[in-house]
LUMLO-603568 format. One record per atom (N, C-alpha, C): atom name; x, y, z. Coordinates in steps of 0.05 Angstrom, whole numbers, plus 32768, in hexadecimal, padded with zeros to 4 digits. Layout:
+-------+------+------+------+
: atomo :    x :    y :    z :
+-------+------+------+------+
:    CA :    X :    Y :    Z :
...
+-------+------+------+------+
//
This chain:
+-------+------+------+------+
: atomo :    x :    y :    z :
+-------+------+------+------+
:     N : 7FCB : 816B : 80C8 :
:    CA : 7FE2 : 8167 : 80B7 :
:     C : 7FE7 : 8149 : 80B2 :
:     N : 7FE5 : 8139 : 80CA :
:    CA : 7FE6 : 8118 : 80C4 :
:     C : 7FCE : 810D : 80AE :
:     N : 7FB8 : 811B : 80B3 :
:    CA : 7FAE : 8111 : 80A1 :
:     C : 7FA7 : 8119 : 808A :
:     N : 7FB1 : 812A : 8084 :
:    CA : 7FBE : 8136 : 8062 :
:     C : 7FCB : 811C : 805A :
:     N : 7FEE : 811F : 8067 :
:    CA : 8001 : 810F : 8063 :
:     C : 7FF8 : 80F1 : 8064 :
:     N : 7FE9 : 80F0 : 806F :
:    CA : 7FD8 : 80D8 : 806E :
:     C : 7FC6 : 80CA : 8049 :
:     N : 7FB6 : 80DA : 804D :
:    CA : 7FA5 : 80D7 : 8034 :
:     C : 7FB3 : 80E4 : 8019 :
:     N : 7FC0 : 80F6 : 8019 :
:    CA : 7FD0 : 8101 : 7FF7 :
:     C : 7FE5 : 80F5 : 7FF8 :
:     N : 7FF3 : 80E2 : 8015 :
:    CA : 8011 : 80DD : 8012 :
:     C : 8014 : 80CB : 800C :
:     N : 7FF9 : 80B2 : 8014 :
:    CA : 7FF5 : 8097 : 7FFF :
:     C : 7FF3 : 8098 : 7FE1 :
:     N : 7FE0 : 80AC : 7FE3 :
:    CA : 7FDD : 80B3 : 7FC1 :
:     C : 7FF6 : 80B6 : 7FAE :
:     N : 8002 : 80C9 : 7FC4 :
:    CA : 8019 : 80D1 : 7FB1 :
:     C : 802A : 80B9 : 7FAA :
:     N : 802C : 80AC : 7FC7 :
:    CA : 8042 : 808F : 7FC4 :
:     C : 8037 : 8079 : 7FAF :
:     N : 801B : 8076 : 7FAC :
:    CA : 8010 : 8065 : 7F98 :
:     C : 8017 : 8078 : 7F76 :
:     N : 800F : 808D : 7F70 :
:    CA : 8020 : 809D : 7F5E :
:     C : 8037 : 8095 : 7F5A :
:     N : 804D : 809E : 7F6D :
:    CA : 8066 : 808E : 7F62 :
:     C : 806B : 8070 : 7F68 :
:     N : 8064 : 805F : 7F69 :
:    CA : 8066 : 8047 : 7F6B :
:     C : 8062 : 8040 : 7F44 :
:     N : 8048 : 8044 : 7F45 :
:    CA : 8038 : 803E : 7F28 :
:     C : 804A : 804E : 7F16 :
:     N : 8052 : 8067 : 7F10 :
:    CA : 8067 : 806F : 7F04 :
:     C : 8086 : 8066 : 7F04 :
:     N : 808A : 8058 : 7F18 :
:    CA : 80A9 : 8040 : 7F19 :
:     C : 80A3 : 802F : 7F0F :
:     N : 8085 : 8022 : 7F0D :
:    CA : 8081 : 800C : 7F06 :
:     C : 8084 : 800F : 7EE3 :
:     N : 8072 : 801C : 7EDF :
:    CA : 806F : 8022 : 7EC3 :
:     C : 808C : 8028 : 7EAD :
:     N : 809A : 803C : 7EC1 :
:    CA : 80BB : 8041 : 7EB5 :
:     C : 80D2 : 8024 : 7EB5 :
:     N : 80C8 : 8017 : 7EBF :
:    CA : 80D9 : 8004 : 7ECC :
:     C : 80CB : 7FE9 : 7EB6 :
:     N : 80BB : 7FF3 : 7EAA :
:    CA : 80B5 : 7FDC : 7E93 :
:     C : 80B4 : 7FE7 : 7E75 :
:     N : 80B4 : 8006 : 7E75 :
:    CA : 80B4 : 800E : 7E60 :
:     C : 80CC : 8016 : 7E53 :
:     N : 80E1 : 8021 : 7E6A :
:    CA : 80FB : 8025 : 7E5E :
:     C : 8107 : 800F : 7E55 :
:     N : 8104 : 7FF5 : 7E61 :
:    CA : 811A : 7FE4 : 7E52 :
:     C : 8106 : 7FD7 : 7E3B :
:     N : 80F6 : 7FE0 : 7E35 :
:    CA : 80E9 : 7FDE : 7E15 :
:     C : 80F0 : 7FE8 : 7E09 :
:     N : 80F6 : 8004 : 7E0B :
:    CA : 8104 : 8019 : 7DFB :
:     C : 8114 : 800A : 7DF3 :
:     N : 812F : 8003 : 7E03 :
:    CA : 814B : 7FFE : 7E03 :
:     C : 8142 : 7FE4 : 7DF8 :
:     N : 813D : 7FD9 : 7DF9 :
:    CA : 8136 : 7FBE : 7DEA :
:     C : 812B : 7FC0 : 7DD1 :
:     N : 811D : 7FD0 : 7DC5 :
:    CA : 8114 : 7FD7 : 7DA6 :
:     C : 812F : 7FEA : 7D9A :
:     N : 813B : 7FF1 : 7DA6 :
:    CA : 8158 : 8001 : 7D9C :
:     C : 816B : 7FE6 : 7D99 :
:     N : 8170 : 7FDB : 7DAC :
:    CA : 817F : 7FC5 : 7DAB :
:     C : 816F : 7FAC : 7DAC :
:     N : 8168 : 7FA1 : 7D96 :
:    CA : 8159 : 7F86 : 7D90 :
:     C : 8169 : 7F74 : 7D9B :
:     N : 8184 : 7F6F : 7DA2 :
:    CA : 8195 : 7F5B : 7DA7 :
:     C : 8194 : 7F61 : 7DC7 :
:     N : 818E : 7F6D : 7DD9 :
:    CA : 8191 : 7F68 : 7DED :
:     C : 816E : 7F61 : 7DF3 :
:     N : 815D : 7F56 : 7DE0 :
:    CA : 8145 : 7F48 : 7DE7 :
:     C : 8145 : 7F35 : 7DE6 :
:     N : 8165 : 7F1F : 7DD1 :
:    CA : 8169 : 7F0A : 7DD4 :
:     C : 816F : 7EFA : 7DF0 :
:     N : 8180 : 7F0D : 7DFA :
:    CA : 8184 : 7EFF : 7E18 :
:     C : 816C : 7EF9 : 7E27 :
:     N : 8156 : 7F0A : 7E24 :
:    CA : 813F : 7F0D : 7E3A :
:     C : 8131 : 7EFA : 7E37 :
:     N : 812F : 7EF7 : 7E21 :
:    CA : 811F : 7ED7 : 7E0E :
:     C : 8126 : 7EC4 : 7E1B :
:     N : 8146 : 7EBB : 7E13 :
:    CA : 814F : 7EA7 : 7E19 :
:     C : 8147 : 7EA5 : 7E38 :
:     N : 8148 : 7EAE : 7E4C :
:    CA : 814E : 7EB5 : 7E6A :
:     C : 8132 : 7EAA : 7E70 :
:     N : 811B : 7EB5 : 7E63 :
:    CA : 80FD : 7EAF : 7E66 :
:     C : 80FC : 7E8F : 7E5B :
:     N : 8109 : 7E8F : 7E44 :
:    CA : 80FF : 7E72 : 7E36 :
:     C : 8109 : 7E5A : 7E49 :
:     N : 8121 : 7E5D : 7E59 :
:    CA : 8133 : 7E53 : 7E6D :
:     C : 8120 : 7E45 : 7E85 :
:     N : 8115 : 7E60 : 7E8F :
:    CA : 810D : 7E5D : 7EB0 :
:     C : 80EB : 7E4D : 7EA0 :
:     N : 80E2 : 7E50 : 7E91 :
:    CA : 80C7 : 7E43 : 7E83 :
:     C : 80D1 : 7E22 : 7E82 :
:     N : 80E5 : 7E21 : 7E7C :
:    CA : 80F5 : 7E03 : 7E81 :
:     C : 80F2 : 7DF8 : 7E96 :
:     N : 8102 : 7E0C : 7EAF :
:    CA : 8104 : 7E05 : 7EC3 :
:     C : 80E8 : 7DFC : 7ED0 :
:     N : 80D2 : 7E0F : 7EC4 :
:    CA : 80B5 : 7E0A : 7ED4 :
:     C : 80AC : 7DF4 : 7ECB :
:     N : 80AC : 7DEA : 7EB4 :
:    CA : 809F : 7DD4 : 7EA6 :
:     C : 80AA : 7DBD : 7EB1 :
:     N : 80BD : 7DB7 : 7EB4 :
:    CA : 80CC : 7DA0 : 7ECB :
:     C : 80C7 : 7DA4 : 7EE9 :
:     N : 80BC : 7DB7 : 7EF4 :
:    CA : 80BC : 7DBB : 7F0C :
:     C : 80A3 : 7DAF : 7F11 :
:     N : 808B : 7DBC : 7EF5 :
:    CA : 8074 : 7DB4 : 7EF3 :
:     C : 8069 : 7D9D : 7EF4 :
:     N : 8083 : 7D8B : 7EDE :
:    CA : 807F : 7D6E : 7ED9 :
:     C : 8082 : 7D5B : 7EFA :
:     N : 8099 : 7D6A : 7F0B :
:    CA : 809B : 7D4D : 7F1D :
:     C : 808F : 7D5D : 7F34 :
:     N : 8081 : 7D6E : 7F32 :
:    CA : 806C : 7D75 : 7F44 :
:     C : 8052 : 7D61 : 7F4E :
:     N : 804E : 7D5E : 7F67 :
:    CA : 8032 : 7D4A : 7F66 :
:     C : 8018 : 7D5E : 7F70 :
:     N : 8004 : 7D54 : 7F64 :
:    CA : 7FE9 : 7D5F : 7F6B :
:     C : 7FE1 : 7D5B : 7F82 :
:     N : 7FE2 : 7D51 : 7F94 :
:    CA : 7FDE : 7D44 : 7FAF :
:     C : 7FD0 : 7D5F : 7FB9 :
:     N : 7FB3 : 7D61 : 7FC9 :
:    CA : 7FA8 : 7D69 : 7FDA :
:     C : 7F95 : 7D5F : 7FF3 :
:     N : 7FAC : 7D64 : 800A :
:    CA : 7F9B : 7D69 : 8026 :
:     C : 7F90 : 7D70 : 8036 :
:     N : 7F7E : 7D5D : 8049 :
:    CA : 7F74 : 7D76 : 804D :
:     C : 7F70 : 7D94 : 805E :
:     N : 7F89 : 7D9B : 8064 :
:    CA : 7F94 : 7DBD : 8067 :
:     C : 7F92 : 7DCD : 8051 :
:     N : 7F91 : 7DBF : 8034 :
:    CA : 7F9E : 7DCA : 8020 :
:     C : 7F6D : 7DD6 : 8015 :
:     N : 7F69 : 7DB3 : 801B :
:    CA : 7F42 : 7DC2 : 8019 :
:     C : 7F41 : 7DD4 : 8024 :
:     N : 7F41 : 7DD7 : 8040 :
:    CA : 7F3C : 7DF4 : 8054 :
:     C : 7F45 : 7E0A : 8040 :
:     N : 7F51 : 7E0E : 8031 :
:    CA : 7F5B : 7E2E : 8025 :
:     C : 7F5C : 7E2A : 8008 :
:     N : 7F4B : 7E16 : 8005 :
:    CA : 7F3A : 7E1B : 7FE5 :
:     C : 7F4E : 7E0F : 7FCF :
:     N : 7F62 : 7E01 : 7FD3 :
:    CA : 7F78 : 7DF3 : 7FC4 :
:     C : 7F71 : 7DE1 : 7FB7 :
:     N : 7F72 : 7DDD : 7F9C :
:    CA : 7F69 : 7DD3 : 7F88 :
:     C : 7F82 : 7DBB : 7F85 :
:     N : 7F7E : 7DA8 : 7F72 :
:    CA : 7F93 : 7D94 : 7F65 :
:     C : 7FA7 : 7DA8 : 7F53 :
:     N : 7F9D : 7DB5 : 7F45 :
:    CA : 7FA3 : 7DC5 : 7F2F :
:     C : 7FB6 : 7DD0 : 7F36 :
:     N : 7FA8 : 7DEB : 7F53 :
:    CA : 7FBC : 7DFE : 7F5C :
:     C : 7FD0 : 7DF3 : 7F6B :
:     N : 7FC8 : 7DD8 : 7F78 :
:    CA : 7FDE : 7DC8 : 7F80 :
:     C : 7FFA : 7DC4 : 7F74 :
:     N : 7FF3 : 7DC2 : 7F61 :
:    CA : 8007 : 7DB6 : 7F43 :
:     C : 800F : 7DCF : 7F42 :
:     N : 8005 : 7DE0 : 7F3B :
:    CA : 8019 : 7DF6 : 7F35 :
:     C : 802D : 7E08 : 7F4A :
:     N : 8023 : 7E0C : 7F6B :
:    CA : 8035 : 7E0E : 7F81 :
:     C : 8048 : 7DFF : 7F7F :
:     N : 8043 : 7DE2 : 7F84 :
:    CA : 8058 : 7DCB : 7F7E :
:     C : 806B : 7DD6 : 7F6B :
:     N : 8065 : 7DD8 : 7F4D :
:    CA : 807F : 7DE1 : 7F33 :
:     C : 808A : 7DFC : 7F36 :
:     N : 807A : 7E0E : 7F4C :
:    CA : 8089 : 7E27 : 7F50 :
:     C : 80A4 : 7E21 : 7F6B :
:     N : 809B : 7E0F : 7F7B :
:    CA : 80AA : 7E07 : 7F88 :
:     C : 80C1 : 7E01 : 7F84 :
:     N : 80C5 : 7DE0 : 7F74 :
:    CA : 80CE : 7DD7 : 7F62 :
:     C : 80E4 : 7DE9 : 7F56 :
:     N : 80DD : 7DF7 : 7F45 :
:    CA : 80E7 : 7E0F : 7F35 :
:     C : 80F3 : 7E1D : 7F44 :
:     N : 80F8 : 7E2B : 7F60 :
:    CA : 8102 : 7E3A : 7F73 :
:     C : 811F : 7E26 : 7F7C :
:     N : 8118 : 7E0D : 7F83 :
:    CA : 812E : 7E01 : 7F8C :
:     C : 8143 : 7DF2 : 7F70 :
:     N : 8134 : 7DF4 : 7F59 :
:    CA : 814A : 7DEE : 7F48 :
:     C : 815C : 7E06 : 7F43 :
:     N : 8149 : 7E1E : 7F46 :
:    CA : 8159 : 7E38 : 7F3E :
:     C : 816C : 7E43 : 7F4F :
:     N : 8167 : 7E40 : 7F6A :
:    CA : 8179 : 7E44 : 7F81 :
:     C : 8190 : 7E30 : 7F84 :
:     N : 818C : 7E17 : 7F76 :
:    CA : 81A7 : 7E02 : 7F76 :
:     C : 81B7 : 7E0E : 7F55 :
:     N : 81A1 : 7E11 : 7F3F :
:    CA : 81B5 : 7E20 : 7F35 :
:     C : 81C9 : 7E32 : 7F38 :
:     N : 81BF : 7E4C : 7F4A :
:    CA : 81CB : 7E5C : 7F52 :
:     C : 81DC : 7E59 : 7F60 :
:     N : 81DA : 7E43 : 7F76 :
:    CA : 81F5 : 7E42 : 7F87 :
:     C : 820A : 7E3B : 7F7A :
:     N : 81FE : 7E20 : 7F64 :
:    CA : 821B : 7E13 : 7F52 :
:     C : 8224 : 7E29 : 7F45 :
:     N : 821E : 7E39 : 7F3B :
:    CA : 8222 : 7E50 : 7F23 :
:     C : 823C : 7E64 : 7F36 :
:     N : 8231 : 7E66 : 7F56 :
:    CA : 823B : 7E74 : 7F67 :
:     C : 825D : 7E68 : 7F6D :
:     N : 8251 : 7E52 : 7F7C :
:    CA : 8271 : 7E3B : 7F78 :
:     C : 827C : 7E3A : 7F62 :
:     N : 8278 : 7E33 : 7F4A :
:    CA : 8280 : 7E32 : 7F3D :
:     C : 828F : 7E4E : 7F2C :
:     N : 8289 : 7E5E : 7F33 :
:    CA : 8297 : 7E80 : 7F26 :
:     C : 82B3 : 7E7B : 7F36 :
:     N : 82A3 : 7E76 : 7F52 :
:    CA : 82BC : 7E79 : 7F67 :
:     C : 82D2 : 7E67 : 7F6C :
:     N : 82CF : 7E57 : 7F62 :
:    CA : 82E5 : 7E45 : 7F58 :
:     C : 82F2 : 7E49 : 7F41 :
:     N : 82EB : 7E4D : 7F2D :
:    CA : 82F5 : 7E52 : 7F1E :
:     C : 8302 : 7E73 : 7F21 :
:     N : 8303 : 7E7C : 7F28 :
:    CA : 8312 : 7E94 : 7F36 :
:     C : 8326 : 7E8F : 7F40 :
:     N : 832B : 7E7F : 7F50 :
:    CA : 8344 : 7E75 : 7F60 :
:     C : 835A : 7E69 : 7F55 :
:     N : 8348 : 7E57 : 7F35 :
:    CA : 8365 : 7E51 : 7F24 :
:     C : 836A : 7E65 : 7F14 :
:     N : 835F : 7E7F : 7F0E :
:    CA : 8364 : 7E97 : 7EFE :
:     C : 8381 : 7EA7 : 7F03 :
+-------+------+------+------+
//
């Protein structure tokens, strides 16, 4: 019995996984070709954080040492860890100000 539940119960879990996955990108297409105006937000939101990377990108440095040779680390891929980085801590300071900032303004409401 374990190894039934074993071998068809992965299957099955990879089945529904790939079927959440798939619903979970297709329905808000639907809803997004019904409502063209709620694709404007998504745009903007994408065009936004593409900002955010391109500056993260820019004061990113290429710098490789060597820990970074041992596991095949390029200048390139350097630069781009670096602007994902980058990109994480501007977005997390956004978020806090965005956070403080609701919450204060609540208090004079």
């Amino acid at each position: 019995m374990e190894q039934f539940i074993a071998s068809y119960g992965l299957y099955a879990a990879y089945i529904l996984a790939g079927l959440a996955l798939l619903l979970a990108i297709v329905l808000p297409l639907i809803n997004a070709i019904s409502n063209p105006k709620t694709l404007l937000g998504t745009v903007v939101g994408l065009v936004g954080i593409a900002i955010v990377f391109f500056i993260g990108y820019s004061l990113s440095t290429n710098e490789v040492t060597t820990v970074y040779t041992k596991f095949g680390i390029t200048e390139s891929s350097s630069k781009i860890v670096g602007g994902a980085l980058i990109t994480m801590y501007i977005l997390v300071i956004i978020a806090l100000v965005s956070i403080v900032f609701t919450e204060v303004t609540k208090i004079f409401k």
